[in-house]
mmCIF entry with sequence, helices, sheets and N, C-alpha, C, O atoms, coordinates in Angstrom:
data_MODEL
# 
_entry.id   MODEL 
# 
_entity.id                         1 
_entity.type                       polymer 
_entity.pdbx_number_of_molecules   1 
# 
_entity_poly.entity_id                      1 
_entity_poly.type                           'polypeptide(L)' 
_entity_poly.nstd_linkage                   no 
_entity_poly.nstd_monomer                   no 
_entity_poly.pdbx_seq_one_letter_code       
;(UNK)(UNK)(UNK)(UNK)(UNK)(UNK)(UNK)(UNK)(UNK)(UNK)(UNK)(UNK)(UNK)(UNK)(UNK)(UNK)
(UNK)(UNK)(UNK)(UNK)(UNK)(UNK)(UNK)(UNK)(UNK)(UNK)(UNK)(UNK)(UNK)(UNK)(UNK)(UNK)
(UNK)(UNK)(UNK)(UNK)(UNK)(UNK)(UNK)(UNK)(UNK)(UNK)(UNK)(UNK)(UNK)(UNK)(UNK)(UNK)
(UNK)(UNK)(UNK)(UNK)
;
_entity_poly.pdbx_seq_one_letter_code_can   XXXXXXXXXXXXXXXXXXXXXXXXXXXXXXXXXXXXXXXXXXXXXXXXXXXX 
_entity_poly.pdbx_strand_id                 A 
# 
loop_
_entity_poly_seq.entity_id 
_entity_poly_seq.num 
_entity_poly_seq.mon_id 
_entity_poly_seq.hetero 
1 1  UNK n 
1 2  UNK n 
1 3  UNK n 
1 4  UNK n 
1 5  UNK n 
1 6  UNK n 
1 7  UNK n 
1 8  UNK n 
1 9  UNK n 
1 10 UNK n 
1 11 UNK n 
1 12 UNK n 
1 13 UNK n 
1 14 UNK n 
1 15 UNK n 
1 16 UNK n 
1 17 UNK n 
1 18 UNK n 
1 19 UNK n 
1 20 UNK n 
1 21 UNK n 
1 22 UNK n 
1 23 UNK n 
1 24 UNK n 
1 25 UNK n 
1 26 UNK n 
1 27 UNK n 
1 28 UNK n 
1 29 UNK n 
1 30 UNK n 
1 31 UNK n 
1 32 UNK n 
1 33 UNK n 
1 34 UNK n 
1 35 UNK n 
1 36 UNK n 
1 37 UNK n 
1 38 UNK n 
1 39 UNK n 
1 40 UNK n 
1 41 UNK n 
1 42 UNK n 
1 43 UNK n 
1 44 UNK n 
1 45 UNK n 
1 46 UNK n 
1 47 UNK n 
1 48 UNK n 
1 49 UNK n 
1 50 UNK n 
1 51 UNK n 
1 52 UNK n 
# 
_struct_asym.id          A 
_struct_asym.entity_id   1 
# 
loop_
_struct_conf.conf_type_id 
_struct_conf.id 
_struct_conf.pdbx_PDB_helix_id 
_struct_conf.beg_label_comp_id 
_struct_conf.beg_label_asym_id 
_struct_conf.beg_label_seq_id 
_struct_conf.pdbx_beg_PDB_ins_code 
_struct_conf.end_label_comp_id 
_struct_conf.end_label_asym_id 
_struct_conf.end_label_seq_id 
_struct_conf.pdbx_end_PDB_ins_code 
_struct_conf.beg_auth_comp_id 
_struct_conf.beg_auth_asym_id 
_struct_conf.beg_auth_seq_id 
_struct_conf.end_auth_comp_id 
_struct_conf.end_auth_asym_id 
_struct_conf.end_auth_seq_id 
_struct_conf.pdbx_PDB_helix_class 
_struct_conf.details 
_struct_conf.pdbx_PDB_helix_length 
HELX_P HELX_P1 AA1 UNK A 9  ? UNK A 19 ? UNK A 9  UNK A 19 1 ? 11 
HELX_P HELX_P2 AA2 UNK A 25 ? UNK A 32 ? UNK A 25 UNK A 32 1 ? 8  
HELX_P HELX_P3 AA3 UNK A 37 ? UNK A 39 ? UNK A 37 UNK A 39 5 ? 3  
# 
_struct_conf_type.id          HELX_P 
_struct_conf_type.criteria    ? 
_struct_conf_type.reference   ? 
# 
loop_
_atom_site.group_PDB 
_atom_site.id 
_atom_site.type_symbol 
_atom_site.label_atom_id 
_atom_site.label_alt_id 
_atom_site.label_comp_id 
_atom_site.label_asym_id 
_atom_site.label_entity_id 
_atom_site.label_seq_id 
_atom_site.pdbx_PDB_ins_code 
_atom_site.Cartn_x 
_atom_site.Cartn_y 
_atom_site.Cartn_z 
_atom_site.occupancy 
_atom_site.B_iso_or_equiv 
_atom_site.pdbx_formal_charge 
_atom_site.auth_seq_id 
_atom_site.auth_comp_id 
_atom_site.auth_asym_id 
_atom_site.auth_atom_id 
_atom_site.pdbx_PDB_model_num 
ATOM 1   N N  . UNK A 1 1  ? 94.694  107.239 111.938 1.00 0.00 ? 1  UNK A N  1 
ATOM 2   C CA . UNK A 1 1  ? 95.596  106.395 112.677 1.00 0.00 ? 1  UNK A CA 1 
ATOM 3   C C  . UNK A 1 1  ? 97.010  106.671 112.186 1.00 0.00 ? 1  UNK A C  1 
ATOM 4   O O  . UNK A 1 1  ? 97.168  106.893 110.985 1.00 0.00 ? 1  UNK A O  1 
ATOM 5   N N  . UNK A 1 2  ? 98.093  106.674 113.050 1.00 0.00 ? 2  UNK A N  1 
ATOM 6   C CA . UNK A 1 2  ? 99.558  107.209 112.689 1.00 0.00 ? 2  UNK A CA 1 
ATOM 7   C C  . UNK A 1 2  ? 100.226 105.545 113.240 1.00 0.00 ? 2  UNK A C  1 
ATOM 8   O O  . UNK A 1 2  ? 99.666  105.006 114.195 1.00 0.00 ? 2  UNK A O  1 
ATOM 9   N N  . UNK A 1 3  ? 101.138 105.009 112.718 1.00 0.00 ? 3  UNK A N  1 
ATOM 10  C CA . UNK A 1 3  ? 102.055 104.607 113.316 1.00 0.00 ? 3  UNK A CA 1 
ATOM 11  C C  . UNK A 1 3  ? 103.321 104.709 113.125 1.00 0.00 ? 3  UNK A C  1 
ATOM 12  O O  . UNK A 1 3  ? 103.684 104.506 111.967 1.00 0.00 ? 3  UNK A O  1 
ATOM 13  N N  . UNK A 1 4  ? 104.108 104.957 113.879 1.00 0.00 ? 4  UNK A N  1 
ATOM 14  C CA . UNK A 1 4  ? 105.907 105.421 114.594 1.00 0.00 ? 4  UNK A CA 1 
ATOM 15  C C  . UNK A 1 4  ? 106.570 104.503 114.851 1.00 0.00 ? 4  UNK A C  1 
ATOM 16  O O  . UNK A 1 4  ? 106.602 103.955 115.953 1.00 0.00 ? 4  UNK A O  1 
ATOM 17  N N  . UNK A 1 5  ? 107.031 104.274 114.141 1.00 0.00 ? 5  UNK A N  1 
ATOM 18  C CA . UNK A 1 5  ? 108.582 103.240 114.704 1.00 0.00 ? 5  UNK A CA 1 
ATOM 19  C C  . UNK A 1 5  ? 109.968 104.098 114.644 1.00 0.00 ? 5  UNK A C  1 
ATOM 20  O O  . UNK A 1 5  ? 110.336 105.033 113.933 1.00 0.00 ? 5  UNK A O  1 
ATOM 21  N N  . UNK A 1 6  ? 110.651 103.268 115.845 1.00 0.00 ? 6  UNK A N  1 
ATOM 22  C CA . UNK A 1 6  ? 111.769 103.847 116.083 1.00 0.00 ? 6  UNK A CA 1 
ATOM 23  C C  . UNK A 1 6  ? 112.947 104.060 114.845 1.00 0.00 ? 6  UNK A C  1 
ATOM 24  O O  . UNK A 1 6  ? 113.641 105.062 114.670 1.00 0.00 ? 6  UNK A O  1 
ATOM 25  N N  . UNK A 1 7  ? 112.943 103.243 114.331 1.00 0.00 ? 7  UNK A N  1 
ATOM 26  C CA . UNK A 1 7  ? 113.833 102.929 113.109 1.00 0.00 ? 7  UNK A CA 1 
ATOM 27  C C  . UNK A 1 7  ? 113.717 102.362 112.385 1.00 0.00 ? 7  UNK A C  1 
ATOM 28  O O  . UNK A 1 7  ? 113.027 101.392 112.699 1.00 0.00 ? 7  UNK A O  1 
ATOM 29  N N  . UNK A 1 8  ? 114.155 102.358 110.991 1.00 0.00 ? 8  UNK A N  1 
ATOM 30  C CA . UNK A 1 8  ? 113.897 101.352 109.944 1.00 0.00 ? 8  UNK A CA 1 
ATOM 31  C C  . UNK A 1 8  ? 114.033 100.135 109.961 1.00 0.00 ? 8  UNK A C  1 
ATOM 32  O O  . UNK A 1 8  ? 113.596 99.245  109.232 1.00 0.00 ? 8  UNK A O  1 
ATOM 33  N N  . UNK A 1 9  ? 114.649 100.139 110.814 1.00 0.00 ? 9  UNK A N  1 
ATOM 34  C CA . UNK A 1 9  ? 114.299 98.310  111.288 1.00 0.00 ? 9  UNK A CA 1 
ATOM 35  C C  . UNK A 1 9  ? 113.271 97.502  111.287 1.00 0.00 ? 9  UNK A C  1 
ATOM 36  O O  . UNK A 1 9  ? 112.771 96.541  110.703 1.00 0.00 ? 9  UNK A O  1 
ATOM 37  N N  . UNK A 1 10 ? 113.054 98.675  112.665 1.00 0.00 ? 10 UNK A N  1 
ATOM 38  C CA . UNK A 1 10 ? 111.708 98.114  112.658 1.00 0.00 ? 10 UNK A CA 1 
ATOM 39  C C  . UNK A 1 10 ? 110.177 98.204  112.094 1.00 0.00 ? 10 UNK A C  1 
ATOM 40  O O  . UNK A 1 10 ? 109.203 97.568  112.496 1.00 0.00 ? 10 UNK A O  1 
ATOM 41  N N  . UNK A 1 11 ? 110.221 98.868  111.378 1.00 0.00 ? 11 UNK A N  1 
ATOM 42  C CA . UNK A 1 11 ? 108.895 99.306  110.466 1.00 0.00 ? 11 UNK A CA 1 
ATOM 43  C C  . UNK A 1 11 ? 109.260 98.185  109.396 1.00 0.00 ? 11 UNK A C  1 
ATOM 44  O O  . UNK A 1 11 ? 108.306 97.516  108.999 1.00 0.00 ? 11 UNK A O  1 
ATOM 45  N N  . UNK A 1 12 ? 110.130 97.984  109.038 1.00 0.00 ? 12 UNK A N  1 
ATOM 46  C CA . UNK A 1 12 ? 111.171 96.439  107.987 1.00 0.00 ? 12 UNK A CA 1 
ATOM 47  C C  . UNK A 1 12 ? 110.532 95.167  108.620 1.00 0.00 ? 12 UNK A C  1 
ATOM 48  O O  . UNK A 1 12 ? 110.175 94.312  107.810 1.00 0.00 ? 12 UNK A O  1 
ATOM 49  N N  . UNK A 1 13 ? 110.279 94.842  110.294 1.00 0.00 ? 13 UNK A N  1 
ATOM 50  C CA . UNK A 1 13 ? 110.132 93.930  110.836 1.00 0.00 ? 13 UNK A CA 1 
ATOM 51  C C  . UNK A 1 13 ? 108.576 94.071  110.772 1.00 0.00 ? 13 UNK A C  1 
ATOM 52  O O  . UNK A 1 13 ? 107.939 93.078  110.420 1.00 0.00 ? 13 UNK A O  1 
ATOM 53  N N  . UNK A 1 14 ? 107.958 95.145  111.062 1.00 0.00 ? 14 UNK A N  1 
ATOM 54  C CA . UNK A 1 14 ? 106.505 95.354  110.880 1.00 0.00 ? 14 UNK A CA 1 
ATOM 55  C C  . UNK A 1 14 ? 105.862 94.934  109.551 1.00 0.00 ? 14 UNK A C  1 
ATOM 56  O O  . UNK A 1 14 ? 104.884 94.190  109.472 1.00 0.00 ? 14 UNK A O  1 
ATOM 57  N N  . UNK A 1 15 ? 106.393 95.386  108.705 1.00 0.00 ? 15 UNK A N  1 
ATOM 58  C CA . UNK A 1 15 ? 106.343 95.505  107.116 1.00 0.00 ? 15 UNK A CA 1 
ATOM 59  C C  . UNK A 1 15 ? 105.952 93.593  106.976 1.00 0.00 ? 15 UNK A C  1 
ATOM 60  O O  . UNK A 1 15 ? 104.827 93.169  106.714 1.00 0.00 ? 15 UNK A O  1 
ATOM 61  N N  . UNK A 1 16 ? 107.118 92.751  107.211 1.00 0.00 ? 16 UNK A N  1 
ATOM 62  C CA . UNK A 1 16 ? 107.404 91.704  106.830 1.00 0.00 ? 16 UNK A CA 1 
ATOM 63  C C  . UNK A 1 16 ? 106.235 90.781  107.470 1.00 0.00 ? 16 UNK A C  1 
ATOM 64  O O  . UNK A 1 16 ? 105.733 89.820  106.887 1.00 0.00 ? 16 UNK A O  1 
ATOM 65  N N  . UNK A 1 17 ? 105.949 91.152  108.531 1.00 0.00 ? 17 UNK A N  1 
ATOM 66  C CA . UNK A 1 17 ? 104.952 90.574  109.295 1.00 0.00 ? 17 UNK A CA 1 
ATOM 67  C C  . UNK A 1 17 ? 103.385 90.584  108.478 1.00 0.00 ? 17 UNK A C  1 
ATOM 68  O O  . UNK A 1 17 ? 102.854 89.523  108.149 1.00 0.00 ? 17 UNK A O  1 
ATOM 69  N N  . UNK A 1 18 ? 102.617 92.200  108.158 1.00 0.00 ? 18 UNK A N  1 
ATOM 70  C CA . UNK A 1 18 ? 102.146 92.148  107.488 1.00 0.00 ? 18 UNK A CA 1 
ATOM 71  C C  . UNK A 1 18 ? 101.670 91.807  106.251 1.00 0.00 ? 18 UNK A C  1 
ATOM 72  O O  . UNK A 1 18 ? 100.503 91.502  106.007 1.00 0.00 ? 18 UNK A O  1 
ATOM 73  N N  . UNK A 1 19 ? 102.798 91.871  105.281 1.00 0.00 ? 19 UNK A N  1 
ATOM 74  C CA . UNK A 1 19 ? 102.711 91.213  103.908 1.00 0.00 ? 19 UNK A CA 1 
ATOM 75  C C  . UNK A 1 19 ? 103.075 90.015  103.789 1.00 0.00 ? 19 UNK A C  1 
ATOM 76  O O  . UNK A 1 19 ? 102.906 89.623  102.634 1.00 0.00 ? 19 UNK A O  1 
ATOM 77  N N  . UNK A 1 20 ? 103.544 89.176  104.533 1.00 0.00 ? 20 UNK A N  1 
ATOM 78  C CA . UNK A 1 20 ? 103.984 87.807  104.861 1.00 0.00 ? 20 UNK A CA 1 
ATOM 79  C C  . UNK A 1 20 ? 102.806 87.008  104.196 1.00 0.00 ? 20 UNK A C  1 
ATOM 80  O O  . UNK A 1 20 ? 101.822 87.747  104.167 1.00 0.00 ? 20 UNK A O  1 
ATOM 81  N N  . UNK A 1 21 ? 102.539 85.796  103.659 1.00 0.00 ? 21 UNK A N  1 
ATOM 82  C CA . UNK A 1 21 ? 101.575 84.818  103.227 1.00 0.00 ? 21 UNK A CA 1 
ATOM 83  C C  . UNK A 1 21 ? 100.711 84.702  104.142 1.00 0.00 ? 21 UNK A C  1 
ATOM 84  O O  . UNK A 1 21 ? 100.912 84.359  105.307 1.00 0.00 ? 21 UNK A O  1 
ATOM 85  N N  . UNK A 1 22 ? 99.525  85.042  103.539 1.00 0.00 ? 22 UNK A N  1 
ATOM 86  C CA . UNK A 1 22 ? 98.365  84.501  104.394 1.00 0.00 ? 22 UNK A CA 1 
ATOM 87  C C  . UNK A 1 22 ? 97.575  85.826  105.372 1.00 0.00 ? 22 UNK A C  1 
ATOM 88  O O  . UNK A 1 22 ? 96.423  85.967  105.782 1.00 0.00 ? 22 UNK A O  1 
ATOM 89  N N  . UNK A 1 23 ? 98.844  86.673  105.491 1.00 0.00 ? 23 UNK A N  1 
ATOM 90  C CA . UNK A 1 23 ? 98.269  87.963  106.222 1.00 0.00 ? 23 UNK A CA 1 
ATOM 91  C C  . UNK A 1 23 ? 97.554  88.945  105.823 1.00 0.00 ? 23 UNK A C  1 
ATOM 92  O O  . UNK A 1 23 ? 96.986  89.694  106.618 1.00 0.00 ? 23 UNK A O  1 
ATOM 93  N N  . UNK A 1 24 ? 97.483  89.081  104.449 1.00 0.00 ? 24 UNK A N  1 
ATOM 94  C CA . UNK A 1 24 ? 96.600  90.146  103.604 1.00 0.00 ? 24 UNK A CA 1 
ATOM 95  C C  . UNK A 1 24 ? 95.271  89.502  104.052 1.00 0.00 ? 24 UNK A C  1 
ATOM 96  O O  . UNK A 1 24 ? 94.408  90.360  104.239 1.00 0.00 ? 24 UNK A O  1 
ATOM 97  N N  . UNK A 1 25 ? 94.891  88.341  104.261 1.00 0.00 ? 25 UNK A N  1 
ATOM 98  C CA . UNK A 1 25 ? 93.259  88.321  104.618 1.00 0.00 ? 25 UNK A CA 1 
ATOM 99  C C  . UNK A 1 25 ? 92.991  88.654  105.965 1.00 0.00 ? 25 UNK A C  1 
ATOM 100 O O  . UNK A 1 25 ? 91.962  89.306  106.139 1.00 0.00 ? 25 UNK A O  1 
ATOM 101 N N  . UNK A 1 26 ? 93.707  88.348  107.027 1.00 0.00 ? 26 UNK A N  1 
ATOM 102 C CA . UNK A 1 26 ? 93.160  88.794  108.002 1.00 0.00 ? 26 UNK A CA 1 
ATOM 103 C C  . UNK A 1 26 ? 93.851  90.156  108.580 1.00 0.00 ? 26 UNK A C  1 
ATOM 104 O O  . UNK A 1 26 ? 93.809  90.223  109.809 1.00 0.00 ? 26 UNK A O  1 
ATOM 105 N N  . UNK A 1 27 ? 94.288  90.920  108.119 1.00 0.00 ? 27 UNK A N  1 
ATOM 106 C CA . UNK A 1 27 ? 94.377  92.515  108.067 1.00 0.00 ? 27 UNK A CA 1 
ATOM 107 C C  . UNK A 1 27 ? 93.100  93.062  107.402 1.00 0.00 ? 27 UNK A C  1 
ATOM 108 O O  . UNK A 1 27 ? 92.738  94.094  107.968 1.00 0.00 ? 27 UNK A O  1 
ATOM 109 N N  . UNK A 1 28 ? 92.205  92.656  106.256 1.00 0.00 ? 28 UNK A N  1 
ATOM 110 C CA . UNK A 1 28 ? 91.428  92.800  105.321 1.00 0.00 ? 28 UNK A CA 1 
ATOM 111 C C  . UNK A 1 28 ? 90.245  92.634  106.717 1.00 0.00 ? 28 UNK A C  1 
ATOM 112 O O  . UNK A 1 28 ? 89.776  93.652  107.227 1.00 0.00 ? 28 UNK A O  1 
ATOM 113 N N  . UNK A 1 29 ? 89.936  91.500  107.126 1.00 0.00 ? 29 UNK A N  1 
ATOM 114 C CA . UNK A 1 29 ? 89.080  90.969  108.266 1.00 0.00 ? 29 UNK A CA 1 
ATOM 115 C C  . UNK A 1 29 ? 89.230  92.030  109.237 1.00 0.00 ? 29 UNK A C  1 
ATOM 116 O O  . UNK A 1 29 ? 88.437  92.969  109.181 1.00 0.00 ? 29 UNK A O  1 
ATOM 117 N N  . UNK A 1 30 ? 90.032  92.015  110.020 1.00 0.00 ? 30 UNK A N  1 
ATOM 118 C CA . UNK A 1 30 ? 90.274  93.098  110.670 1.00 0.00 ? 30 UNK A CA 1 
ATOM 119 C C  . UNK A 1 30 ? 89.932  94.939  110.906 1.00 0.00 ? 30 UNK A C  1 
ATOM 120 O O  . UNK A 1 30 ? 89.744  95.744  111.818 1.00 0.00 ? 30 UNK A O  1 
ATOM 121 N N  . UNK A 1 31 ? 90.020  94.878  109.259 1.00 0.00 ? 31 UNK A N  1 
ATOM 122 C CA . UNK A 1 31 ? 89.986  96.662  108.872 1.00 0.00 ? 31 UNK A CA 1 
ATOM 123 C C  . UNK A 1 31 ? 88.529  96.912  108.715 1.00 0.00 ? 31 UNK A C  1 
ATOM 124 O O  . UNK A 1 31 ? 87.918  97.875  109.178 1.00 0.00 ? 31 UNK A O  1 
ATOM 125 N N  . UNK A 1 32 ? 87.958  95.766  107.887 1.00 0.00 ? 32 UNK A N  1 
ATOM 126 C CA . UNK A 1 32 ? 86.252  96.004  107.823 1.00 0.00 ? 32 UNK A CA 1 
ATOM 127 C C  . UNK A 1 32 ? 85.599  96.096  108.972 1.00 0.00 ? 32 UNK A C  1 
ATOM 128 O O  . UNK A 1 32 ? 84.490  96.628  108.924 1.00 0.00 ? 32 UNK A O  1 
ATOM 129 N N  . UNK A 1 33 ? 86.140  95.578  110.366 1.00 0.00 ? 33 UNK A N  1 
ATOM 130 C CA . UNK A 1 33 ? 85.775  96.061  111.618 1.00 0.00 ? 33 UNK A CA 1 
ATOM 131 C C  . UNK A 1 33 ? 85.540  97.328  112.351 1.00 0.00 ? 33 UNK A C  1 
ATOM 132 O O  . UNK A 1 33 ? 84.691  97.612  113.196 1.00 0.00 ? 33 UNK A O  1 
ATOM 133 N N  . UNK A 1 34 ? 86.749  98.203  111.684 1.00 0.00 ? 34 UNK A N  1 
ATOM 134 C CA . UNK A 1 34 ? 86.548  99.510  112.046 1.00 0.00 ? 34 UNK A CA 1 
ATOM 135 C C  . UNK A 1 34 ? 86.860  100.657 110.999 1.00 0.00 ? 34 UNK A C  1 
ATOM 136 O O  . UNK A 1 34 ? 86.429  101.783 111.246 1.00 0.00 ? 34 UNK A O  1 
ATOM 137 N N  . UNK A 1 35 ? 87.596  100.429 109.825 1.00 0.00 ? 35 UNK A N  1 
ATOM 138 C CA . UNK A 1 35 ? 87.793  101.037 108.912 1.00 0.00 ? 35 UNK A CA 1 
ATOM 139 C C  . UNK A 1 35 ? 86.798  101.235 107.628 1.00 0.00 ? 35 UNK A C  1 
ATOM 140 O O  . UNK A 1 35 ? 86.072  100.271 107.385 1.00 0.00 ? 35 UNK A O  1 
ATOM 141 N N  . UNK A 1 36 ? 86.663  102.645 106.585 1.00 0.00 ? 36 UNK A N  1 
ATOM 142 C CA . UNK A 1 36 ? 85.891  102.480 105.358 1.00 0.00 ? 36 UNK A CA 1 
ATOM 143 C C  . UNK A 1 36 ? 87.148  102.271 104.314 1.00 0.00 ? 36 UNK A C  1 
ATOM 144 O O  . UNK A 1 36 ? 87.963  103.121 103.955 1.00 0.00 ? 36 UNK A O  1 
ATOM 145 N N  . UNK A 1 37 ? 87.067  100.991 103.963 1.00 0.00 ? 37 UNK A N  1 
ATOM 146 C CA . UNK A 1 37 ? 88.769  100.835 103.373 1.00 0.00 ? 37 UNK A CA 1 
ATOM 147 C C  . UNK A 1 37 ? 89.237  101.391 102.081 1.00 0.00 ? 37 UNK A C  1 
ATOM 148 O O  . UNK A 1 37 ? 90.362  101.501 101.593 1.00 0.00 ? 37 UNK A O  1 
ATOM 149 N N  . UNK A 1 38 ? 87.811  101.773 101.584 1.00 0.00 ? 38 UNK A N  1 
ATOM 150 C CA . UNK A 1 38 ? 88.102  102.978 99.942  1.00 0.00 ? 38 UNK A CA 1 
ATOM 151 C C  . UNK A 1 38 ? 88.776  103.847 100.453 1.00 0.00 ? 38 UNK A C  1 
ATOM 152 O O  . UNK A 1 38 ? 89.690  104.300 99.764  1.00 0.00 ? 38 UNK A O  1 
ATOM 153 N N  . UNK A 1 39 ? 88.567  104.399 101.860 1.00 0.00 ? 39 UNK A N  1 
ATOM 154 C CA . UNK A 1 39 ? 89.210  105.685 101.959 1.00 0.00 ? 39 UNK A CA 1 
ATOM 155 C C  . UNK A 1 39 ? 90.297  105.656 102.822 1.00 0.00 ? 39 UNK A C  1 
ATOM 156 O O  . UNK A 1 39 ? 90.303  106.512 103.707 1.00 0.00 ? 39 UNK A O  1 
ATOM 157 N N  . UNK A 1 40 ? 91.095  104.973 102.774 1.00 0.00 ? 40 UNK A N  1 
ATOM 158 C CA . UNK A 1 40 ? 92.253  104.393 103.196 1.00 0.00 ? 40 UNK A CA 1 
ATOM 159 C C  . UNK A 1 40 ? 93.156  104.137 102.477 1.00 0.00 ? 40 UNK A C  1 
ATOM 160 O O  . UNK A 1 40 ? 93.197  103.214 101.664 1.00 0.00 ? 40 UNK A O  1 
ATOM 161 N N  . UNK A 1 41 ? 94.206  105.152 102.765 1.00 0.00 ? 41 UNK A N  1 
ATOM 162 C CA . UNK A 1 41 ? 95.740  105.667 102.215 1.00 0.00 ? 41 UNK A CA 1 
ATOM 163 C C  . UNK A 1 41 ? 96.760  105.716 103.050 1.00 0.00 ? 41 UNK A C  1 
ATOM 164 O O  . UNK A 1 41 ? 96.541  106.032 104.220 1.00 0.00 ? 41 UNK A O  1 
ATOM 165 N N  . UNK A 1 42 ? 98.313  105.358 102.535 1.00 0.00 ? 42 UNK A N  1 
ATOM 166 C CA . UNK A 1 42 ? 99.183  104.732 103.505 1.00 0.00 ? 42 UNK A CA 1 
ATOM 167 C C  . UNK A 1 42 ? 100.524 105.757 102.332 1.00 0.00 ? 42 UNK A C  1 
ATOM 168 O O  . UNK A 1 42 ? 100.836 105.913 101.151 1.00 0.00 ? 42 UNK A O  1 
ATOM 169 N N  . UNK A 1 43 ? 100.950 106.265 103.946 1.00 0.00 ? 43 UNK A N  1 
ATOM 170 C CA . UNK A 1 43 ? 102.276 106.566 103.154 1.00 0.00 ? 43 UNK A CA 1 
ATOM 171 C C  . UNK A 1 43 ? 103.674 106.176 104.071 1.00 0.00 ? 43 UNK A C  1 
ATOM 172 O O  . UNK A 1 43 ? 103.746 105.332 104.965 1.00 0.00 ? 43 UNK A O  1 
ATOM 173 N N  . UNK A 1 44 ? 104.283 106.678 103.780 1.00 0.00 ? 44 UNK A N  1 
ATOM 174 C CA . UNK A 1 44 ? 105.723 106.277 104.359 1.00 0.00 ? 44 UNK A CA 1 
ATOM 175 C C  . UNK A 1 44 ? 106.773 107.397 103.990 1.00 0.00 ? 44 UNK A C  1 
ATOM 176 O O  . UNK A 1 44 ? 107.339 107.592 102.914 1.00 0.00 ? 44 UNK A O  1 
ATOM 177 N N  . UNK A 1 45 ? 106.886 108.172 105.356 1.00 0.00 ? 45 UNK A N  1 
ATOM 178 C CA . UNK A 1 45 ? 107.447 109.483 105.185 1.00 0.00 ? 45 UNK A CA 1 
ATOM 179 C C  . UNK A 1 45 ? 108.627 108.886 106.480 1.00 0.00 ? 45 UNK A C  1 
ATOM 180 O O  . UNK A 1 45 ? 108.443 108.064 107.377 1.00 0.00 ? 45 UNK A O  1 
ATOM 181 N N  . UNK A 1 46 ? 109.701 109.590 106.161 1.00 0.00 ? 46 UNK A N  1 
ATOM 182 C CA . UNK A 1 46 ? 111.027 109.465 106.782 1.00 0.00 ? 46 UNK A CA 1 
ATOM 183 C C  . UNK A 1 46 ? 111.328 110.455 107.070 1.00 0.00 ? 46 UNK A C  1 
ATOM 184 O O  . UNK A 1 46 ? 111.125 111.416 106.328 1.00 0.00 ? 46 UNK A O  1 
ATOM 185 N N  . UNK A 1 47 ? 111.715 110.526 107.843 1.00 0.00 ? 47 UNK A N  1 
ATOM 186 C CA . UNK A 1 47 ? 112.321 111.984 109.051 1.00 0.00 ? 47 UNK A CA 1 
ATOM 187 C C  . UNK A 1 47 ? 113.756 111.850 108.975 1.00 0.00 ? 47 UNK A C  1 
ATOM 188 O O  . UNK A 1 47 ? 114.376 110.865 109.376 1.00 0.00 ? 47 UNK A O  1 
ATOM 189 N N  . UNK A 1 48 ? 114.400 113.163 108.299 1.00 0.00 ? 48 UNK A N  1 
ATOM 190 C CA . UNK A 1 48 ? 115.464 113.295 108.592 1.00 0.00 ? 48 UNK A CA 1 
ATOM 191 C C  . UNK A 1 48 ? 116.080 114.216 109.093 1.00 0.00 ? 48 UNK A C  1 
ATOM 192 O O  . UNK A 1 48 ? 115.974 115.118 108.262 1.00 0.00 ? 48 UNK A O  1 
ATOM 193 N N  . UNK A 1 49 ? 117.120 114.867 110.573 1.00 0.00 ? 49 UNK A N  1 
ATOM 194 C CA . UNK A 1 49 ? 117.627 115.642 111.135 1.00 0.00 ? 49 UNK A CA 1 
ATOM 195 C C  . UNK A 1 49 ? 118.820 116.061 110.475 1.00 0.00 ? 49 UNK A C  1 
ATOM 196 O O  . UNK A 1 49 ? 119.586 115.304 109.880 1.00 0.00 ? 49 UNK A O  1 
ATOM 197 N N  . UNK A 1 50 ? 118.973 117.514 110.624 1.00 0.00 ? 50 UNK A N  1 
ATOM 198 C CA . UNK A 1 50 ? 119.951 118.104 109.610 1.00 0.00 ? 50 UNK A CA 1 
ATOM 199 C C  . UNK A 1 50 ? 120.339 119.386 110.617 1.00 0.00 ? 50 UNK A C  1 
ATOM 200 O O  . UNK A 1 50 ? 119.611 120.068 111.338 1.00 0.00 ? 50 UNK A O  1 
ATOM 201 N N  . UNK A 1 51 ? 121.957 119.442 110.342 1.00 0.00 ? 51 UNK A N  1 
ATOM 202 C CA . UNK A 1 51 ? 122.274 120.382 111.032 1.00 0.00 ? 51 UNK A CA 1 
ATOM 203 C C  . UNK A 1 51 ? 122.444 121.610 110.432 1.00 0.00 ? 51 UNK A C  1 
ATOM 204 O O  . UNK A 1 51 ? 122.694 121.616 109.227 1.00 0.00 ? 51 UNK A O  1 
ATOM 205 N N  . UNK A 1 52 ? 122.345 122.815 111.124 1.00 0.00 ? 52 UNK A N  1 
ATOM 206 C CA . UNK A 1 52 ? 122.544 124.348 110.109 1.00 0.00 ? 52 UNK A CA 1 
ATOM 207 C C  . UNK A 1 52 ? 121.266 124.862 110.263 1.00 0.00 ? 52 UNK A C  1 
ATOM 208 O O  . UNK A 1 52 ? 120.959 125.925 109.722 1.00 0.00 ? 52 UNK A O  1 
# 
């Protein structure tokens, strides 16, 4: 699974939503639905355009 946001904004607004109180359990609920969550790794890579 990939997800793309337009800008740091909004991955900031995503971010906050998720880790917010109370949301780590039902993301947790959620993932055991379709995910094996040992093997589940998260990164956060930034794209940057450069001229030359």
């Amino acid at each position: 699974m990939r997800l793309v946001f337009p800008d740091r904004a909004a991955y900031l607004a995503w971010a906050a939503m998720i880790f917010a109180p109370g949301s780590g359990e039902q993301v947790i609920a959620d993932e055991l639905k379709f995910l094996e969550r040992s093997r589940t790794r998260a990164y956060v890579v930034e794209e940057r355009v450069t001229s030359g």
